[in-house]
N, C-alpha and C positions, 0 to 999 in steps of 0.2 A: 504494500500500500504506500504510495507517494500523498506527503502531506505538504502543503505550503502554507506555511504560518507568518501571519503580521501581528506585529506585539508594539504597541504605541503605548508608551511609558509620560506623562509626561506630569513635574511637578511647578506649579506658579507660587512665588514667593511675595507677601504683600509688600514688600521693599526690598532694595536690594541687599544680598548676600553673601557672607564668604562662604562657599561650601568644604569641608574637610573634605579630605581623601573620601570618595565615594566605591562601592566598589558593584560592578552588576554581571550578574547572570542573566545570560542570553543562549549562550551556547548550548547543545543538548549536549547531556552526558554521555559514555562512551559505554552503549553496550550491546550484547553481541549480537543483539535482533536490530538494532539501529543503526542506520549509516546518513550522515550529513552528508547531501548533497551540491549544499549553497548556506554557507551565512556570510550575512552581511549588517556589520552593527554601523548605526549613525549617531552624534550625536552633538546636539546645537544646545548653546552655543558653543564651538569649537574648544574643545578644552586643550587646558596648556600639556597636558601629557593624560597617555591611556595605552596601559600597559599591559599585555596579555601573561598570566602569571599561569602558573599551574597549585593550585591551594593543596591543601593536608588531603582533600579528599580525592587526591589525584584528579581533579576537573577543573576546566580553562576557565578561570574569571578572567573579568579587566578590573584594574585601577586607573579609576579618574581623579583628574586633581586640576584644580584652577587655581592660576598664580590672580586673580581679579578679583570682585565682586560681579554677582549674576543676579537677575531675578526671574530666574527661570532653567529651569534643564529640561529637555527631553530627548529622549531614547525612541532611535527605532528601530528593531531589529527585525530583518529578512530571512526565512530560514526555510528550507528544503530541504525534506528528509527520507528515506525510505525507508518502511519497515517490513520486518518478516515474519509470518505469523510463525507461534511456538509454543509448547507446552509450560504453562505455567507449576504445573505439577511434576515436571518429569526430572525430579530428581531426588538423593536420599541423603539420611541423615548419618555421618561418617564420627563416629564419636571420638574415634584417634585423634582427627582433628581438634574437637572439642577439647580435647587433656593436655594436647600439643598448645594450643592457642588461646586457653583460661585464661593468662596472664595478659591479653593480648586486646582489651575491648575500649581501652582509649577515651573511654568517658561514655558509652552508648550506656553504662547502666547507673546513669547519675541520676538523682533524684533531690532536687534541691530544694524542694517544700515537701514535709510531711503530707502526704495523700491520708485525704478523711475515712474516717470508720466505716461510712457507708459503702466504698470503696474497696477499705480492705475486705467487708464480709463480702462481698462478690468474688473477690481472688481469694478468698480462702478455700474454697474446695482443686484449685487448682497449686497450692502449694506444695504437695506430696506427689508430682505428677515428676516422674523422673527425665531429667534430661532427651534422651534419646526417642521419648514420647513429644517432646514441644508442640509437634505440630495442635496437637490436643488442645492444648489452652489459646494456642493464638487462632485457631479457626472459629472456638466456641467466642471467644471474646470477640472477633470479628463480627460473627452472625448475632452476636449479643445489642452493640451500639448499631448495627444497620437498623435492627428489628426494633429496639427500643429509646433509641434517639432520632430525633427528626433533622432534617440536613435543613438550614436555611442560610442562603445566601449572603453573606456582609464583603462589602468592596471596600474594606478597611485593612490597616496593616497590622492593626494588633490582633491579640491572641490571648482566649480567654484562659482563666487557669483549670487546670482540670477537676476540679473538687466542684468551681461553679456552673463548669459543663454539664458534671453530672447531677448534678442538682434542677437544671435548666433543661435538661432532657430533650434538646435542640443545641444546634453548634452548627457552626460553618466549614467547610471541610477543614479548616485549618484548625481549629477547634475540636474536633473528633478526631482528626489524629494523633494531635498530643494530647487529648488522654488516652488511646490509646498506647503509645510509646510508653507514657508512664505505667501503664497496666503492665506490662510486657516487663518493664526495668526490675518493676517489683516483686517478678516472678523470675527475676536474673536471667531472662531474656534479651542480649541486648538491641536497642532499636533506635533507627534514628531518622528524622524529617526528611521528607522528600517535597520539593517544591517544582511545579512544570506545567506541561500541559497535555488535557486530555480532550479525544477527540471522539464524540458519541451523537452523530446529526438528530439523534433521536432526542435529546434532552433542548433543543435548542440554544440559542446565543444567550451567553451568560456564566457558562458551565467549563468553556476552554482553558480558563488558570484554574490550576489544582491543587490538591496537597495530597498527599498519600501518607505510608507508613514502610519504611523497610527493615525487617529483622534478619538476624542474621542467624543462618540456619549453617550451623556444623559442614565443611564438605561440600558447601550449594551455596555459599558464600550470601551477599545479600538480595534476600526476596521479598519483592514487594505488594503490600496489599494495603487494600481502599475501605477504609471503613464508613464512608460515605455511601457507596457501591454494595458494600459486603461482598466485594470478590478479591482475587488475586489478580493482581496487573498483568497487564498480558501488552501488546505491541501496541495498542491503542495509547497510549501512557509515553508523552516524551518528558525524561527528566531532565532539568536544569541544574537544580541544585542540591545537595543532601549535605546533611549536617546534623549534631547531637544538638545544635541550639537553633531553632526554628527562626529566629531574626538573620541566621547569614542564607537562608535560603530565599529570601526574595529578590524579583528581580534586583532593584536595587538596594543597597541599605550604606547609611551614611549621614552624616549630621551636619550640623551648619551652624556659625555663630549670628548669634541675635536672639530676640526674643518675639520674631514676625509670624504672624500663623502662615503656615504653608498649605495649597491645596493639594489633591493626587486628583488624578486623570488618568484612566488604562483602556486600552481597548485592545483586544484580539480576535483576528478571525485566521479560523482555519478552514482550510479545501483541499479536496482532493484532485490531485492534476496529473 
């Protein structure tokens, strides 16, 4: 399946400002059912330097940076991709790995605010579920928040915490995935954000920027799934960014001095060509 994606980023500053170091995903990430075709990032006003890095999660950001004052940035990125379908279940749990690479999860099983009681009694019957079983708790807890949380829409950058997720029994995909992450951490699962876009003409215009969830399964390294969906990601799903802290996975993220309220503007459409 050939996709051609337009992703119009753009933020209005009510005066002008200095922007820090900015830093944006655009690129898709690198994997093995995915191949870019064409990208093309733009980005006005011209900035004084933008620099294509390779971060910790081994995937191509850029670093923007303005030696001026702005009031205004926006981003446009061009991108052509091709995917190929593939089994999202077709592989197993290698536990060698698992005792080889315990030491080895980098922060994916952090949890930096106590998760509420309500919370924990749910994960309680999955706490005795032996390693090499996993899939068991992250399937049930998947089909748990599709079936018992409602998806609603917010075109904002924050991100609620997950104690008021679960309490609010509604969340936006960015929302339902970290608490799910966190469900997963606390069952020493580790898991970490996935930020991108998903392509489904059936849900209509609105639904192209996503969040996901990807855990990392023994031997099958990391596999991802949509708690929004209740399924496992499959080609449909191009990723941008992932990361153990949900703010480096948006397209952009970066801060600026002043104290001026800033607006966001996003639009994406995707097609098949």
């Amino acid at each position: 399946m050939k996709l051609r994606i337009q992703h119009k980023t753009r933020y209005t500053y009510d005066d002008f400002v200095f922007l820090e170091p900015h830093y944006l995903n655009f690129c898709p990430q690198h994997r093995s059912y995915l191949q870019v075709e064409e990208f093309d990032l733009k980005v006005s006003p011209l900035p004084d330097g933008l620099f294509p890095l390779l971060n910790i999660e081994n995937a191509l950001q850029y670093q923007c940076w303005f030696d001026r004052t702005v009031n205004s940035l926006e981003i446009n990125a061009l991108i052509k991709v091709n995917t190929a379908k593939f089994n999202p279940f077709g592989f197993f749990i290698d536990m060698d790995i698992l005792r080889m690479n315990s030491h080895e999860h980098f922060g994916y099983l952090d949890i930096e605010h106590p998760i509420s009681s309500e919370i924990e009694d749910v994960l309680l019957p999955f706490l005795s579920v032996p390693p090499n079983e996993l899939l068991t708790p992250v399937n049930k807890i998947l089909q748990l928040i599709n079936q018992n949380w409602s998806y609603s829409a917010r075109y904002t950058e924050d991100i609620h915490e997950p104690s008021d997720c679960f309490k609010k029994k509604s969340g936006s995909c960015r929302d339902l995935s970290w608490m799910m992450i966190i469900m997963l951490r606390y069952l020493k699962i580790p898991a970490r954000f996935v930020g991108g876009y998903a392509f489904n003409p059936e849900l209509g215009e609105g639904h192209e920027l996503h969040a996901w969830v990807e855990f990392l399964a023994p031997g099958a390294g990391w596999i991802g799934v949509d708690p929004s969906a209740g399924v496992f990601t499959n080609e449909t799903y191009i990723p941008i960014a992932a990361s153990k802290d949900p703010k480096k996975t948006l397209p952009v993220y970066g801060s600026y001095r002043g104290s001026v309220s800033s607006r966001l503007e996003a639009e994406v459409k995707i097609t098949e060509y």
